[in-house]
N, C-alpha and C positions, 0 to 999 in steps of 0.2 A: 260431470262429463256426460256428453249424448254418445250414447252405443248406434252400432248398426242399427240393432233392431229397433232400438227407441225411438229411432230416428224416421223406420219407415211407418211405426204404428203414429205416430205425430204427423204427417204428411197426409197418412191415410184418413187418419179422424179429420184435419182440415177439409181434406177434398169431398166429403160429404157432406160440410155445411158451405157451400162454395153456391154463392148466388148465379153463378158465370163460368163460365168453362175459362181456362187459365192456363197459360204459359210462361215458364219462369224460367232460369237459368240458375244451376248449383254451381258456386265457387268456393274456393277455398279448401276448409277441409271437409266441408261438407260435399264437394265436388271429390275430394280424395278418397273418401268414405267408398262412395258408390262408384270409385273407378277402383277401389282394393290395396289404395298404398297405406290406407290405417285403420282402425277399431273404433275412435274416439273421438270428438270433437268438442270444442270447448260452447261452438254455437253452431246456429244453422245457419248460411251464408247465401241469400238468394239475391236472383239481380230481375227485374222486370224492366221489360219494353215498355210498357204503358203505364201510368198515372190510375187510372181503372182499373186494371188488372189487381197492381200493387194493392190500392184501396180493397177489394173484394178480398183481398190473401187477409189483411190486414183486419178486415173483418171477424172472420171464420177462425184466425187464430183468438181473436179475443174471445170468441163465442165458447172455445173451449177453457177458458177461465186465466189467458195471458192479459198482463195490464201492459198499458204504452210506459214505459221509459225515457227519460231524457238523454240522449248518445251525447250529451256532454259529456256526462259522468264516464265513458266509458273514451272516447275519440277527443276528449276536448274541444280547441279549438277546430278539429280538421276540417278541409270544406267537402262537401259532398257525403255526408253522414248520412246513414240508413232511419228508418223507421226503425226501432225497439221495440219489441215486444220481452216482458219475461214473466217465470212463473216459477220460484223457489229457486233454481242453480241453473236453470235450463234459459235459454236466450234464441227469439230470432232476431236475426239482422236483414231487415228489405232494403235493397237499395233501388235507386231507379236508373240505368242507363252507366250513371258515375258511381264508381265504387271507389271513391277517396279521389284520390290523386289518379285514379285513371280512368280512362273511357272504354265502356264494354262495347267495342265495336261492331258493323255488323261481321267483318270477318271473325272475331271470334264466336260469335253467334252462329257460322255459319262452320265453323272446327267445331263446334259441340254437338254431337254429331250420335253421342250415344243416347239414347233417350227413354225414360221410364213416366209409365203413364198409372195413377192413381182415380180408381175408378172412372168416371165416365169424361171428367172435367178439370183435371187435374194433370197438364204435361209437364213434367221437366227434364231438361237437358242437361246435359254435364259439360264443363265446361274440361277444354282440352287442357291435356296435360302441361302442352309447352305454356299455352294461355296462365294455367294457376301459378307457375316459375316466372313471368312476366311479371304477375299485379303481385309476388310475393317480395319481390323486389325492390317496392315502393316504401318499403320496413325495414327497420333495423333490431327488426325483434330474432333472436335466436332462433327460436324454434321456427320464422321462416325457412331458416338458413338451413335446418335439420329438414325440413318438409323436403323444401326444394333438392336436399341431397338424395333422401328417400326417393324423389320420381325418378332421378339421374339414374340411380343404381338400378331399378326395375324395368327401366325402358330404354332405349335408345331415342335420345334429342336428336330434332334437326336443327342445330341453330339458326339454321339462314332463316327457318320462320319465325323464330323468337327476334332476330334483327328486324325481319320486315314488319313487324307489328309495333318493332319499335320505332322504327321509321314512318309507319301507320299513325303512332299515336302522336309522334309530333308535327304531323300533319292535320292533326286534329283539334292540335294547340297545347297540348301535352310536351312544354322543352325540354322537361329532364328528363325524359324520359332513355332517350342511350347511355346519358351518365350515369344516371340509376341501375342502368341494367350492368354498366360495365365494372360499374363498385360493387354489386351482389354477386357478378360472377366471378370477379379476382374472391371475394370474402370466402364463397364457394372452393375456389382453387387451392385458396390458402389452408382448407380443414380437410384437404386432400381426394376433392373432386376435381377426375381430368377436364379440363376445361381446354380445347385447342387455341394456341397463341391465336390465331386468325382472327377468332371469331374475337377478341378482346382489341384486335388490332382494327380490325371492320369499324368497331364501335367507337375505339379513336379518333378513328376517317371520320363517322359522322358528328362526332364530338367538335373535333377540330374543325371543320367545314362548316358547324352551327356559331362558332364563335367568329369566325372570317366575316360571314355575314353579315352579322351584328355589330361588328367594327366597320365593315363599309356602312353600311345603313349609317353608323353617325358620322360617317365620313361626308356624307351627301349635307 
């Protein structure tokens, strides 16, 4: 497991061998870490705008003695898998843009909003909280479900913008995206997170309305 502190002396040593000054985006629980909902993380979860950028992080971590990895071993088949880095128990994840099954949009880029800067060339953003309960939902692993309960209790949600980004992303061609969200948040409901009927019945409507479509389309 990466610690807080592990975490920020790792970021810091990168950014001093950084050919390029650099902006990245924390998700996950690496984005949790530095918004205060946990201690520990199993990796480091970074997302980049740019293909260069990525390359340059991607350098500077190997420099301090991480080797590349095959995210097979680790994601399988999935599509949109990260660059791997690791180095004994410790792991980065870079992705670029797609973080699996979803699109780091620029609206959530633009909810990331708190930002920590590592010496001179080194920016990262965090990614918003309703944002990490979004792409946590694209899983069916436990401990998203334990995450995602963790940000519930400590914050107040707005769902209408976890809806609109899910209506965001299947505009962006992401279509499971409501159903996804509507299966994590009954899962959520069911381990005794209030979850308001509405917002589950919203996600219906667009549910339902995706599937009309798609029956006229081969109607035509």
């Amino acid at each position: 497991m990466i610690s807080i502190e592990r975490q920020q002396k790792l970021l810091l040593n990168v950014s001093r061998r950084l050919k390029k000054p650099v902006t990245m985006y924390a998700i996950g629980g690496t984005a949790m870490m530095f918004l205060g909902f946990k201690e520990a993380t199993l990796d480091i979860d970074l997302v980049f705008e740019k293909e260069e950028d990525r390359t340059v992080f991607k350098e500077a971590v190997k420099d301090i003695g991480y080797h590349e990895l095959d995210s097979i071993e680790i994601y399988g088949a999935k599509r949109n898998q990260p660059l791997m880095l690791r180095l004994d128990d410790e792991r980065f994840d870079l992705f670029l843009v797609n973080v699996i099954d979803f699109i780091f949009s620029k609206q959530m880029m633009k909810r990331a909003e708190k930002t920590h800067q590592f010496n001179n060339n080194l920016i990262l953003k965090v990614a918003d909280p309703h944002d990490i309960i979004l792409m946590k939902c694209a899983t069916d692993r436990m401990k998203d479900i334990d995450d995602a309960r963790n940000i519930i209790k400590e914050i107040t949600i707005d769902f209408k913008v976890i809806i609109e980004e899910a209506r965001n992303q299947i505009e962006l061609g992401r279509q499971s995206a409501a159903f996804e969200l509507g299966e994590f948040l009954e899962n959520l409901k069911k381990t005794g997170v209030k979850i308001p009927q509405k917002v589950l019945d919203e996600l219906f409507k667009i549910v339902k309305k995706q599937a009309e479509e798609k029956v006229g389309k081969k109607a035509i």
